[in-house]
ZAFIZA-955262 format. One record per residue (C-alpha): residue in three letters; z, x, y. Coordinates in steps of 0.1 Angstrom, whole numbers, padded with zeros to 4 digits, always signed. Layout:
<pts>
ALAZXY/...
</pts>
This chain:
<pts>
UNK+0000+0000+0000/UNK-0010+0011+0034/UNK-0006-0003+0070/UNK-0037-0016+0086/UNK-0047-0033+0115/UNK-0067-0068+0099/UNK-0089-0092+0115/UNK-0090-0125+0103/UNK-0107-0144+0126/UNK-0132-0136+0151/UNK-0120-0140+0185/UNK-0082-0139+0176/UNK-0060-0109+0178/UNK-0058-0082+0147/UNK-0025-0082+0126/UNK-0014-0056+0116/UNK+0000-0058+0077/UNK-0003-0038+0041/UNK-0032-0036+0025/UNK-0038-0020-0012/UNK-0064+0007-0016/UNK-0078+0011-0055/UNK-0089+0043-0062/UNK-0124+0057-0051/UNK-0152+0049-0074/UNK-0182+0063-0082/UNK-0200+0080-0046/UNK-0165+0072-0023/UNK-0137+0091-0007/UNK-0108+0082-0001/UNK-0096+0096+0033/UNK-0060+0099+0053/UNK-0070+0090+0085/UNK-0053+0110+0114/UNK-0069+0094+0145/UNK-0092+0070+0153/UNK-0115+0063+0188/UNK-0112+0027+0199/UNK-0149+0021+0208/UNK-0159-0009+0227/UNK-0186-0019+0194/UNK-0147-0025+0182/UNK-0144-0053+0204/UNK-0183-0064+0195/UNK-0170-0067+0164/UNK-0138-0087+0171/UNK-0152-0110+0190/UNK-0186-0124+0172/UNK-0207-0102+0196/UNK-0220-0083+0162/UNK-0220-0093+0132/UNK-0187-0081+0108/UNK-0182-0098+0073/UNK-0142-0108+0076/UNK-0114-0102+0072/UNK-0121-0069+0079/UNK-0106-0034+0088/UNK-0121-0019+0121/UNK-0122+0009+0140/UNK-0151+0035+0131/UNK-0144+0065+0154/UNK-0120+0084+0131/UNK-0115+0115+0118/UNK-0089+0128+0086/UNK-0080+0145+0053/UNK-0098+0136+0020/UNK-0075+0126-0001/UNK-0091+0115-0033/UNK-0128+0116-0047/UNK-0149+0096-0069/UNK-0172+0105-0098/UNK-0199+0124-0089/UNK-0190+0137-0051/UNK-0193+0169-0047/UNK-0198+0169-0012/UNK-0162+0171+0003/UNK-0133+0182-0017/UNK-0092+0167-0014/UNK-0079+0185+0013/UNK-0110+0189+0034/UNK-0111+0177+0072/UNK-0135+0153+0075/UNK-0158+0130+0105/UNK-0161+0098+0095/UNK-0196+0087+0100/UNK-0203+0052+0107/UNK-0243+0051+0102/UNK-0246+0074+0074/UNK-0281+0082+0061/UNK-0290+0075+0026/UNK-0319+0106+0031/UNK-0346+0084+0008/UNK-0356+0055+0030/UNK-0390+0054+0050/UNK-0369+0063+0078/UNK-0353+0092+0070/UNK-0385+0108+0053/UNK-0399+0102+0086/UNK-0371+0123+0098/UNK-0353+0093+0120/UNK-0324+0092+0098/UNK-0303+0074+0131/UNK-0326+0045+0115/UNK-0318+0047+0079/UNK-0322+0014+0064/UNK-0291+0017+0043/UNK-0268+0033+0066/UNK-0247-0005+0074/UNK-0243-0008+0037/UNK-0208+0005+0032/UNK-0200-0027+0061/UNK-0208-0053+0032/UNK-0188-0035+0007/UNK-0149-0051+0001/UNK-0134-0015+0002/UNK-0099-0031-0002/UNK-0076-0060-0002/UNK-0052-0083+0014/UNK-0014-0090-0006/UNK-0029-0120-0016/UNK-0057-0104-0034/UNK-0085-0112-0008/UNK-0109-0089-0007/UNK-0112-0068+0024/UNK-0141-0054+0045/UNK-0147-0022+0064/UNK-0154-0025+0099/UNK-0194-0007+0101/UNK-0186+0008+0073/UNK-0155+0028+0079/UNK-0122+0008+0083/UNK-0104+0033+0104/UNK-0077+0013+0120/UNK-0056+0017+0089/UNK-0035+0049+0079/UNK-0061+0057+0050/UNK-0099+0039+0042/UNK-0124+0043+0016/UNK-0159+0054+0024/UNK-0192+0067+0013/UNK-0193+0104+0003/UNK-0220+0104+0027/UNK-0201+0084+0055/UNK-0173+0117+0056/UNK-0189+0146+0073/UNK-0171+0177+0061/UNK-0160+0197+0093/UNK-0143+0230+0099/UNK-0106+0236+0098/UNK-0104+0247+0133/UNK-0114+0218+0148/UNK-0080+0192+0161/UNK-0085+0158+0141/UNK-0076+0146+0175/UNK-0107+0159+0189/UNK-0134+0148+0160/UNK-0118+0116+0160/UNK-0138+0108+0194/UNK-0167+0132+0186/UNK-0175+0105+0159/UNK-0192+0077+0179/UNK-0187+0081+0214/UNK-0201+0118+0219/UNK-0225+0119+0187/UNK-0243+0087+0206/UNK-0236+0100+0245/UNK-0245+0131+0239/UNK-0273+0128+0215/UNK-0290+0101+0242/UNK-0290+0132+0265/UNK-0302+0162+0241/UNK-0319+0137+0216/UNK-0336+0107+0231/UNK-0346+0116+0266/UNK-0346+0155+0260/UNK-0330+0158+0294/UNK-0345+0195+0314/UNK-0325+0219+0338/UNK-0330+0204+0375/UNK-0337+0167+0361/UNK-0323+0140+0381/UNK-0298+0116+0362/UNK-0278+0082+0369/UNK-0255+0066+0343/UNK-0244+0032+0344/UNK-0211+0028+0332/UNK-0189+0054+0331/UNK-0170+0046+0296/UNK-0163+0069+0265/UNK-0200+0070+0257/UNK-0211+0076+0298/UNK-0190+0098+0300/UNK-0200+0123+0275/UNK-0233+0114+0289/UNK-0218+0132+0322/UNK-0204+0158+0302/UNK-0243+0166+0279/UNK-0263+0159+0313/UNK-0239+0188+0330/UNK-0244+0215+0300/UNK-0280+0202+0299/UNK-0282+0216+0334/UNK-0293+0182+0348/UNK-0288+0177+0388/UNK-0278+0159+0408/UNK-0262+0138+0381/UNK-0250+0103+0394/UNK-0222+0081+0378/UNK-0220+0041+0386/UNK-0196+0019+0376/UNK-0182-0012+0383/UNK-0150+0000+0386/UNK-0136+0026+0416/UNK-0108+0040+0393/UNK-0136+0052+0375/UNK-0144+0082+0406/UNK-0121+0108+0395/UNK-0131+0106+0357/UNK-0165+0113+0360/UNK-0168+0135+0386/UNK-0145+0157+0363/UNK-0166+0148+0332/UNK-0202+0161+0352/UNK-0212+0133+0379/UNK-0222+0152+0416/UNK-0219+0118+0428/UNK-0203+0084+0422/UNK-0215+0051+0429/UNK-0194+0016+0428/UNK-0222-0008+0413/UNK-0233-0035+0441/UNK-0269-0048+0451/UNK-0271-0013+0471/UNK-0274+0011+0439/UNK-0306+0015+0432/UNK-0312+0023+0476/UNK-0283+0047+0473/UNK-0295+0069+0436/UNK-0332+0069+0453/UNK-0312+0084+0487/UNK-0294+0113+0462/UNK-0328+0124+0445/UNK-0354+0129+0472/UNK-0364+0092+0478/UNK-0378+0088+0444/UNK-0352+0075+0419/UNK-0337+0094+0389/UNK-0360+0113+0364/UNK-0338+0096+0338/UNK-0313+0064+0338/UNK-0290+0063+0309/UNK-0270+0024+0308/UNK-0245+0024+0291/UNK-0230-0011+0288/UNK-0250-0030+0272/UNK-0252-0057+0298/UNK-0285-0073+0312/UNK-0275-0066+0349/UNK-0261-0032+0341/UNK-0298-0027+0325/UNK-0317-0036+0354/UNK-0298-0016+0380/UNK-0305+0014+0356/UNK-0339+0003+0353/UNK-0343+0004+0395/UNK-0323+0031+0397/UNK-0350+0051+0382/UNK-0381+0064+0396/UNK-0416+0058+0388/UNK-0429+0072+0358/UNK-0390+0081+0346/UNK-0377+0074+0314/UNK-0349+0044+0311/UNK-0328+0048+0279/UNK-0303+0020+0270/UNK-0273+0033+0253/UNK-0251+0004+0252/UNK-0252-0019+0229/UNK-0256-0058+0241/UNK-0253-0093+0225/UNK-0288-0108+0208/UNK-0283-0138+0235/UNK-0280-0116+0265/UNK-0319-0115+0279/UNK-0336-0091+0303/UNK-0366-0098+0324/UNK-0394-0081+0338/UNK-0422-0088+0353/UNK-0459-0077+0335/UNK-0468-0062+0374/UNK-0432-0036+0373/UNK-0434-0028+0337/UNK-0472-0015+0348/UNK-0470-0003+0381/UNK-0437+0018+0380/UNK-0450+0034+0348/UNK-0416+0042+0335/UNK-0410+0048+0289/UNK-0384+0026+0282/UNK-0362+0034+0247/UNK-0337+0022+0232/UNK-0311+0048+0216/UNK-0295+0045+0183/UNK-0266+0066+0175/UNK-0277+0092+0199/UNK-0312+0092+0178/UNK-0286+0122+0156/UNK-0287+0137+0128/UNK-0255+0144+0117/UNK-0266+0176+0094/UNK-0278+0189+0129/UNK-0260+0178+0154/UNK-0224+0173+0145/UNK-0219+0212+0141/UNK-0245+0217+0172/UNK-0217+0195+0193/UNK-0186+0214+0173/UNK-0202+0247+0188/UNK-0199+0235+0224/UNK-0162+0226+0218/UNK-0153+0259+0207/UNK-0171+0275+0237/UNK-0153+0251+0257/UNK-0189+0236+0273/UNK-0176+0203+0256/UNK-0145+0189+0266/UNK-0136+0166+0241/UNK-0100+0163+0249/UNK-0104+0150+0283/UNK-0125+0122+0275/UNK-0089+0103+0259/UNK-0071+0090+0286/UNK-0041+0072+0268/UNK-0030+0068+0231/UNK-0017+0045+0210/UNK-0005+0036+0172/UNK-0016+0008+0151/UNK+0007-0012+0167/UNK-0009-0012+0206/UNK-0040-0014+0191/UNK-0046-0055+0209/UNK-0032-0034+0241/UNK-0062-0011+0240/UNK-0084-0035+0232/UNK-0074-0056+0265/UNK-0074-0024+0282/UNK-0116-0022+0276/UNK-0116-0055+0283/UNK-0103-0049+0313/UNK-0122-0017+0320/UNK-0094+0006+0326/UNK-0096+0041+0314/UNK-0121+0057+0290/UNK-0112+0066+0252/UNK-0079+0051+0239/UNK-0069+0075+0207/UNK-0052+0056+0181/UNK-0027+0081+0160/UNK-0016+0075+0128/
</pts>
């Protein structure tokens, strides 16, 4: 028996109870987990915005210590530190011969799995695969990236989702040059370690926007030369901070149709829009057929950071050690199972950046 954090119901608040773990079959680990990012796709999840088979254990941005294996794993070992990775690819798909394994076609499998149960005997499901609010899970052998020894648990913990997909948007989607311009619209976990790529990248000048004034101080730290609170002004003032054109690059983060059309203006022509965030299937954007030809600008949409994590988890580990990434700094308050509703009404509320849950 282990504690967990369970939803039940969508829209209502988790519990937090004991659940029973069997042991690992065939292909799984089981994992201790030691921390665990609370990611705002968390809160998608809760609340109906994605889909989540229930009840279910969320929270996918974790990191900990293999405690068992199944048959036939031979990947990671008991006692090895591991990332847990939420979109794990199955390397045999279309996709990932194509070499687009962010796309794999079997990397939400693990989400319709039961990976344990309820007291009762109900069979529970893993939040996207990972079930991380909960002092140990069960995954994929493929879904626990083996990492070095050296690195905190603390630290991967928010290296898992937040700056695989920020920072991979910014090295792997939009390629981002030295001396390119850059907005970012909203200035969360996954903006900021947007700031923090577009900075090593040698972007500039690199402009944060966000709803939110509290926000300033964070990402000018994280990267931003400038900071904008979000009104019908943006897209005037990013055009006044790069030359009168608009940013070579807009990265929006939110997920949110109107934080996708400031992005979207906020760029210039013939500049590349990438939407980061991840919105609800009911929340439309519009644009007219003259814009989408006259401003010439690629539009993508980024999954995961378009990563691979063979490639780029120890490519990102490499800038922590040299101190280029500053993982540390993108947690601004932490938590145990226990607060976990409290950090989930603090990104409701948009206050702060990464909440680190420690168990």
């Amino acid at each position: 028996m282990v504690r967990a954090a369970v939803l039940t119901e969508q829209g209502k608040p988790m519990e937090v109870t004991d659940i029973t773990l069997p042991a690992p079959g065939p292909g799984r680990v089981k994992v201790k987990v030691v921390a665990t990012g609370v990611c705002h796709s968390d809160l998608s999840l809760s609340n109906g915005t994605l889909r989540q088979p229930i009840p279910a254990v969320l929270g996918h941005e974790g990191a900990g210590i293999v405690l068992e294996v199944g048959d036939g794993v031979t990947s990671v070992a008991p006692g090895d530190h591991v990332l847990l990775n939420w979109a794990p690819p199955c390397r045999e798909c279309w996709f990932c011969a194509e070499g687009e394994p962010w796309l794999c076609e079997r990397a939400a499998d693990a989400a319709e799995i039961p990976h344990a149960e309820l007291a009762d005997g109900t069979a529970l499901y893993p939040g996207l695969g990972c079930g991380a609010f909960a002092e140990e899970t069960i995954v994929p052998a493929r879904g626990a990236v083996k990492i070095p020894d050296d690195i905190p648990l603390e630290q991967a913990a928010v290296l898992g989702c937040a700056v695989l997909t920020g920072a991979g948007a910014v090295f792997n989607t939009a390629a981002v040059r030295p001396g390119q311009s850059v907005v970012v619209v909203g200035v969360g976990g996954v903006g900021l370690s947007v700031l923090q790529a577009a900075r090593i990248a040698g972007a500039g000048p690199i402009v944060a926007v966000d709803t939110s004034e509290a926000k300033r101080d964070l990402a000018l730290a994280q990267g931003a030369t400038d900071f904008l609170v979000s009104d019908d002004t943006t897209a005037r003032a990013v055009r006044k901070l790069t030359e009168g054109r608009g940013a070579d690059i807009a990265f929006e983060c939110v997920g949110h149709p109107a934080a996708i059309r400031t992005a979207w203006s906020s760029s210039r022509r013939g500049g590349h829009l990438v939407i980061v965030g991840v919105g609800s299937a009911k929340a439309k954007v519009e644009f007219s057929a003259l814009e989408l030809y006259y401003f010439g600008r690629k539009v993508s949409g980024c999954v995961f950071g378009s990563i691979d994590p063979d490639v780029d988890v120890p490519r990102l580990l490499d800038l922590v050690r040299s101190g280029q990434l500053d993982v540390s700094s993108l947690v601004t308050a932490t938590t145990d199972l226990d607060g976990i509703e409290g950090a989930f009404e603090d990104m409701r509320s948009g206050r702060g950046a990464r909440i680190l849950v420690r168990l």
